[in-house]
N, C-alpha and C positions, 0 to 999 in steps of 0.2 A: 504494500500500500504506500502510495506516495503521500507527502504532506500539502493539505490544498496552499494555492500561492495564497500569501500577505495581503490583507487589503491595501488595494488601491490608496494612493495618497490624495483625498478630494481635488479634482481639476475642475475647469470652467463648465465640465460636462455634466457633472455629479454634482454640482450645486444645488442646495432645497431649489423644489419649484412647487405652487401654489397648488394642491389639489383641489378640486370641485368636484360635487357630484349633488343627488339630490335622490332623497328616498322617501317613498308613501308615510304619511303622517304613525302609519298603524306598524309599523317595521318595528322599532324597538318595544312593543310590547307583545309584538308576536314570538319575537327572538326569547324575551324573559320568557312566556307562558310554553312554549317550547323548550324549555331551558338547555341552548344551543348556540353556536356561534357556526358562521361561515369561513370559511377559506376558499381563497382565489388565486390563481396564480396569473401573472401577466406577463406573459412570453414576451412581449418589447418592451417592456417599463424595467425586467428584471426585479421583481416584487413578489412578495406573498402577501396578500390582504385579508387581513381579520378585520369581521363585522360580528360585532356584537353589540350588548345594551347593558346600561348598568343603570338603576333606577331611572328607567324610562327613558333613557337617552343613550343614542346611539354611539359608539365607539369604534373605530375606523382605525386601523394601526396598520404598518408598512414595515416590512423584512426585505432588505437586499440580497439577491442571488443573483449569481450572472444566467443569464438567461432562463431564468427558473422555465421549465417544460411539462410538468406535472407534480403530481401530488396527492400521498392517499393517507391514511389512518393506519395505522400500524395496530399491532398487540400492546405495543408499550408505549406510542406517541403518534409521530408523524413521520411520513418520508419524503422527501424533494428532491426531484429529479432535476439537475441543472444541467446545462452546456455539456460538462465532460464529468461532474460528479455525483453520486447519492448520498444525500447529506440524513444523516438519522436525528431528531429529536424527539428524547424523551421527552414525557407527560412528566410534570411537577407538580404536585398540589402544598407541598413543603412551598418551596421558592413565589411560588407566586400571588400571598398578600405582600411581599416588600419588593414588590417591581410598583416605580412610578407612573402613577399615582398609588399609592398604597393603599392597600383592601378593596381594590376593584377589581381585580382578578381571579379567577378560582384554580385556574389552572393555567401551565406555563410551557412553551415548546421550547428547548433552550439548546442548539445547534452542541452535541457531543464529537461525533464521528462523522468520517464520509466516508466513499471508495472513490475511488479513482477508475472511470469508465470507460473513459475514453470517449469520443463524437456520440454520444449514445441519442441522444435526442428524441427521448421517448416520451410520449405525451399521456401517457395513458399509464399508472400505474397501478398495482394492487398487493395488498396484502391477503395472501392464502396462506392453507395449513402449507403449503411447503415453503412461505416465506415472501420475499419481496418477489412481485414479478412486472413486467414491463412487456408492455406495445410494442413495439417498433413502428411506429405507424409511416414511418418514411419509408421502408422497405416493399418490397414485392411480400407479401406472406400468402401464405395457403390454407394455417391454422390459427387459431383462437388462442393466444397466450393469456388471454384475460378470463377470468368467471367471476359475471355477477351475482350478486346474492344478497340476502338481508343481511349476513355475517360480512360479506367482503364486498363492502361501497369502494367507489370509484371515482374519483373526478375527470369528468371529460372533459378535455382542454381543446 
């Protein structure tokens, strides 16, 4: 396993820029009575997006990845498919009332390990009993590397 590169030093590229967006009045109380939060991934922003709600109001948060490509739920967390790496994040329910703002969180994905993939560019991942699996959805295929199921969700990218 290789070690991922060093982040970036901020350039003129990477500088904040203003999000907008705009969501039905009834979203953050659907999120609470579902008691559930969203993930996105944005194949050209290089972002993970969480949406969620915290006494009625909505919560929007941004994770940089280079090219993030997919993204599923794991046994133990989450998994991110990026550019050339699979980045693992455990679930934390310890760590995340003292992430800023404090006691708004209940749980916390907090980047442990990757692999080193190489061009993989898979958009489509899952978590099965045999483990991490992945699309290739660039390729020619012939079989179904994926199964869904009410145990193993999916995010289509």
């Amino acid at each position: 396993m290789r070690s991922p590169p060093p982040p970036a030093e901020p350039t003129p590229e990477l500088q904040p820029v203003d999000v907008r967006y705009e969501h039905t009045p009834g979203l953050p109380a659907l999120l609470e009575q579902l008691e559930l939060s969203v993930l996105l991934s944005t194949y050209q922003a290089g972002r993970v997006v969480s949406v969620g709600s915290h006494e009625g109001q909505l919560r929007i948060g941004f994770s940089r990845f280079d090219q993030v490509m997919g993204l599923t739920r794991t046994a133990t967390g989450i998994a991110v498919g990026t550019r050339d790496w699979i980045w693992s994040l455990p679930a934390s329910r310890e760590i995340a009332p003292n992430i800023k703002p404090e006691g708004e969180h209940d749980m916390a994905f907090l980047a442990r390990s990757c692999h080193h993939s190489g061009s993989l560019m898979g958009h489509d991942l899952a978590w099965g009993g045999e483990g991490l699996r992945d699309s290739l959805s660039h390729m020619p295929r012939t079989e179904m590397l994926l199964e869904s199921g009410p145990h193993n969700p999916r995010c289509w990218l």
